[in-house]
Every structure is written in structure tokens, then in C-alpha cells.
C-alpha positions as CSV (number, residue, x, y, z in Angstrom):
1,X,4.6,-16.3,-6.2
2,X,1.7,-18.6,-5.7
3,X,-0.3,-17.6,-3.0
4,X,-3.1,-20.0,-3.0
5,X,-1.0,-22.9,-1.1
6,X,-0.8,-23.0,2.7
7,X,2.7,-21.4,3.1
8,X,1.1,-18.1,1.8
9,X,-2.3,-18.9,2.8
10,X,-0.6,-17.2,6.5
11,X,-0.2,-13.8,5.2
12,X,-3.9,-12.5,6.6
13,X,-2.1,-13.8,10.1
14,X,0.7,-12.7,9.5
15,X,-0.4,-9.2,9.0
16,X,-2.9,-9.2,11.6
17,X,0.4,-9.9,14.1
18,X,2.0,-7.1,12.8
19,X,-1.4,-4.5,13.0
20,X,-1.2,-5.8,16.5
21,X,2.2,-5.6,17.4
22,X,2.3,-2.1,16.2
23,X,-0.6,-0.7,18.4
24,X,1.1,-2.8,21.7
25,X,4.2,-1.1,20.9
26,X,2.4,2.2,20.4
27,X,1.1,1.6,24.1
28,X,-0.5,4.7,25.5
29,X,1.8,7.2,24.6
30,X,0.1,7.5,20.9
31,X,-3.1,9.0,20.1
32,X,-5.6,6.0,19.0
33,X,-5.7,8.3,15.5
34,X,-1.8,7.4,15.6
35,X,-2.1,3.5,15.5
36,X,-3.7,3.3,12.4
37,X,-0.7,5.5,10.8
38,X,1.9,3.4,12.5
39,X,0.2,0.4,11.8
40,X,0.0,1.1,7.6
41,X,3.4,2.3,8.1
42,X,4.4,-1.4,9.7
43,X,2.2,-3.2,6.5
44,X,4.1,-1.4,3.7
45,X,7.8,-2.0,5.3
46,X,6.4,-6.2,5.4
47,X,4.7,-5.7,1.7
48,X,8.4,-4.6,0.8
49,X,10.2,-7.0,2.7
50,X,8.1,-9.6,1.3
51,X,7.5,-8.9,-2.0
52,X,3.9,-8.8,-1.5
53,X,3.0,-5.8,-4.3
54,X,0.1,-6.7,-6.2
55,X,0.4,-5.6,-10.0
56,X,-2.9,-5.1,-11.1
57,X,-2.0,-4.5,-14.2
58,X,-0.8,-8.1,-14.9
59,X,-4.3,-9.9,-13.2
60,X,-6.4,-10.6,-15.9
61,X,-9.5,-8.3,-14.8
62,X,-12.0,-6.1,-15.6
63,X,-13.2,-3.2,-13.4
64,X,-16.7,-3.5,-11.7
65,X,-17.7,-1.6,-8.9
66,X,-16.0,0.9,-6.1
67,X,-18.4,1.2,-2.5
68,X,-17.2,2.7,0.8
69,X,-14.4,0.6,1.3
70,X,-13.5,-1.5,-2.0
71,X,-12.5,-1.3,-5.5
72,X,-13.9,-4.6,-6.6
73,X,-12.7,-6.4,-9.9
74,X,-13.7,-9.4,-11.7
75,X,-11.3,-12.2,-13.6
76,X,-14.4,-12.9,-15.6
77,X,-14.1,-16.6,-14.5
78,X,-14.3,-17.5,-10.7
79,X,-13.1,-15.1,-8.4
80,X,-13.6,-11.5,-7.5
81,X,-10.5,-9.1,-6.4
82,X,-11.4,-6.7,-4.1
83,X,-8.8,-3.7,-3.1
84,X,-10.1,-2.9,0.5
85,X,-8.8,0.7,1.4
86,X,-9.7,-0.1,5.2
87,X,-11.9,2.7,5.5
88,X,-14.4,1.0,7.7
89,X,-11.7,-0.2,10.4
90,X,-11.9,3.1,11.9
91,X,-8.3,4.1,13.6
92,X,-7.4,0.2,14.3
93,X,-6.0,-1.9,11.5
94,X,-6.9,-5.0,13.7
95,X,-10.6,-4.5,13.0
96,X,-10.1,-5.5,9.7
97,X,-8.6,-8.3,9.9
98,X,-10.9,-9.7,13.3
99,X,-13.5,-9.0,10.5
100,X,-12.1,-10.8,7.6
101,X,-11.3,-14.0,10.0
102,X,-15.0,-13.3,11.3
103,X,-16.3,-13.5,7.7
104,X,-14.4,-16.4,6.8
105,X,-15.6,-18.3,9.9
106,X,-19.5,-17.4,10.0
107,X,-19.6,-17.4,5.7
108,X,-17.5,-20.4,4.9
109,X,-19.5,-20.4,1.1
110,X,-17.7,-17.2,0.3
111,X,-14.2,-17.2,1.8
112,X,-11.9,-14.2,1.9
113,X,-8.4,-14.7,1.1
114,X,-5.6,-11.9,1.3
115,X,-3.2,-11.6,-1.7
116,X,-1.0,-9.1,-0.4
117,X,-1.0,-5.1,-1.3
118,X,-1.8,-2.4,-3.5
119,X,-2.5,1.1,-4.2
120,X,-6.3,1.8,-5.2
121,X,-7.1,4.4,-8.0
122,X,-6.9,7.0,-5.1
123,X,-3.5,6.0,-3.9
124,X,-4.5,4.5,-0.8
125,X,-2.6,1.9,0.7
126,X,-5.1,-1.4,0.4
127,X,-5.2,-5.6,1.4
128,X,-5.9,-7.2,-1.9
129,X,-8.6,-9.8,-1.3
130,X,-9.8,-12.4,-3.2
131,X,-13.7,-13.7,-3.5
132,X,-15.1,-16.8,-5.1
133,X,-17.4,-15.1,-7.8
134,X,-21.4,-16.2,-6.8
135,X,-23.6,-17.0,-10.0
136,X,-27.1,-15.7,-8.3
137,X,-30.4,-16.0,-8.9
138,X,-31.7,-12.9,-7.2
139,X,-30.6,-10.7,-3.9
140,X,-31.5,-13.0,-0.5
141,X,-34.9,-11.6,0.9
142,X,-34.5,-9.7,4.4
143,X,-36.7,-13.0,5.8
144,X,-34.0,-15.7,4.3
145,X,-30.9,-13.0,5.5
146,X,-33.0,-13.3,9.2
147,X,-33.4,-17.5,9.1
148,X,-29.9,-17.7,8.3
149,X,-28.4,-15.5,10.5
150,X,-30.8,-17.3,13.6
151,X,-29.7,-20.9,12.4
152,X,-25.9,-19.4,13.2
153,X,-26.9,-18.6,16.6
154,X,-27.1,-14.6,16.0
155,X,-30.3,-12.5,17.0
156,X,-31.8,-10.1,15.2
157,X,-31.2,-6.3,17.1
158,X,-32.8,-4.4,13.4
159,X,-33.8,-5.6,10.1
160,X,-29.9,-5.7,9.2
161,X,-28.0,-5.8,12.5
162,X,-27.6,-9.4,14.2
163,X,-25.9,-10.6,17.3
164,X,-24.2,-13.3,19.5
165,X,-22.1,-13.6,22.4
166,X,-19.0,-12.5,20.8
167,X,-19.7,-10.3,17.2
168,X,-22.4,-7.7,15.7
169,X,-23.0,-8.6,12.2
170,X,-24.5,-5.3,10.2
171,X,-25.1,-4.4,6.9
172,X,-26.6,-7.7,6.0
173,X,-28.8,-6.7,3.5
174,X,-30.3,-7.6,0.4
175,X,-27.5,-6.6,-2.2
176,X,-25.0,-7.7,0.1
177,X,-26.3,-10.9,0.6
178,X,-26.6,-13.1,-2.3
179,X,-28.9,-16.2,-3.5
180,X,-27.0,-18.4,-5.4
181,X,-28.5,-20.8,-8.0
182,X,-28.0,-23.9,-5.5
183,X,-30.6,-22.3,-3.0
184,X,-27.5,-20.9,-0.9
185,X,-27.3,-17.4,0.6
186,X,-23.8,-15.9,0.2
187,X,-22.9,-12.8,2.5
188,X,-20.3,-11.2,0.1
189,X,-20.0,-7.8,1.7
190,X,-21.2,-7.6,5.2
191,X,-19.9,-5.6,8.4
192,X,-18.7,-7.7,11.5
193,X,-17.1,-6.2,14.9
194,X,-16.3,-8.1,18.1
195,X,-18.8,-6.8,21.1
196,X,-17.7,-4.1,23.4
């Protein structure tokens, strides 16, 4: 299945319906610890549904780094594959994807998109996401990562935490934040929230 045309391009949406769905159905009668259970539960039935198993073992990639959250991969070309074990969405499912779309909105240069699903080497239950691979010169500077961020409209709340009306962007820091060899900064693996 070719997931790079716009039919497929939907499945990030798609799935972010269903996280939703799953906690409104939930309603209060489930403990917020529940909806993340309920909503993984919901993912695997539409990965199965949908065909939307990621075989790792037939991408053409070499292992490169596991953080908090991701197994990350490279295809030695273009692109990076990340397995994201949503680990930093806490016990909602939707924070991960209102992040990704926040990502892909503020950090157009370095777009997510969702492939569909996998198991990581620990057996968790993960998005596959794809990333354009950045050639860089050097990690961004905490000064560009600041002039960046302010030229999007976000202030500055610490040294790596930013802020506008609607989102927190954290975790903007140096090796997260890459200078490219066009003069670009690309924010490859940053933290974003809506505001409470």
C-alpha cells in the first residue's frame, strides 16, 4: 500500500478520530488511566481492520538511536522512521496526535507523517512516523532556537520552554533542534501541548 498519496496521507486524522472517539465514549465512568487502554485497544482493532502493520523487517533501514519515546531508524537516503511508543502522551492518546499536527504546523521544514503501526523491540504498541532526514552542519545554538521560536509568535518562559496563545513548545534544545546546511533550523524532536 502506498501511503505517501493523499488518500493515506488521512490516517494521522483518522486515528486521532478514533483516540477521540474512544475517550467521549469512555465518558466519566472510566478512570483517565483507562482511556489510554481503551484508546490503544480502539488503534490495534483499525491497524487490523486496515491493514496498517508496518513490517520493519521489509523497510530498508538501519537502526540508529532509542530516546524516551522513539526507536528511530534510518533508510540511509532521505527519511528517518521513527517508532513512537507514546510514552510522553501521558494517559490520553489525543496528546499525541494534537502534538504531531502541532509539529507539522509550527515546523513545516521537517514534517511528520504517520505510516501506520508496529510493535517496538519492547513490544509496545507504536505510530510509525516518518521524518525527512536533515544533512546539518552543527546543533542550532539556544540564541538561533530563541529568534526562531519569537519570529513564530512564541515567548520564551525558560531557556527551552516557549509559548503562545494556544501551545507550550519544550524541549527545544540544541540536539533537538537542527542547523541544516541551507542556514535552516529544523526542530526534529521537540515537545508541544495545547495550554490549560
Amino acid at each position: 500500500m502506498d501511503r505517501t498519496h493523499s488518500s493515506i496521507n488521512s490516517l494521522m486524522e483518522q486515528a486521532t478520530c478514533i483516540a477521540r472517539r474512544s475517550k467521549e465514549a469512555a465518558g466519566e465512568t472510566e478512570s483517565t488511566k483507562g482511556y489510554k487502554r481503551r484508546q490503544t485497544e480502539e488503534l490495534i482493532k483499525f491497524a487490523n481492520d486496515n491493514g496498517l502493520w508496518i513490517d520493519l523487517s521489509h523497510l530498508n533501514i538501519t537502526y540508529m538511536d532509542r530516546g524516551g519515546e522513539n526507536e528511530v531508524f534510518h533508510d540511509g537516503n532521505v527519511s528517518v522512521v521513527k517508532l513512537n511508543n507514546f510514552e510522553y502522551a501521558g494517559d490520553d492518546l489525543e496528546n499525541f496526535f494534537i502534538r504531531i499536527a502541532a509539529h507539522n504546523k509550527f515546523f513545516g521544514n521537517v514534517p511528520y507523517q504517520m505510516i501506520g503501526f508496529a510493535y517496538n523491540s519492547q513490544q509496545e504498541f507504536c505510530a510509525v512516523l516518518v521524518q525527512p532526514y536533515i544533512l546539518a552542519e552543527r546543533e542550532a545554538t539556544e540564541d538561533e532556537i530563541a529568534a526562531y521560536m519569537q519570529a513564530l509568535g512564541f515567548e520564551m518562559d525558560y531557556y527551552d520552554e516557549y509559548h503562545n496563545s494556544d501551545y507550550e513548545v519544550f524541549d527545544a534544545v540544541p540536539n533537538n533542534v537542527l542547523y541544516g546546511i541551507d542556514g535552516d533550523l529544523y526542530f526534529i524532536d521537540t515537545q508541544i501541548r495545547l495550554r490549560s
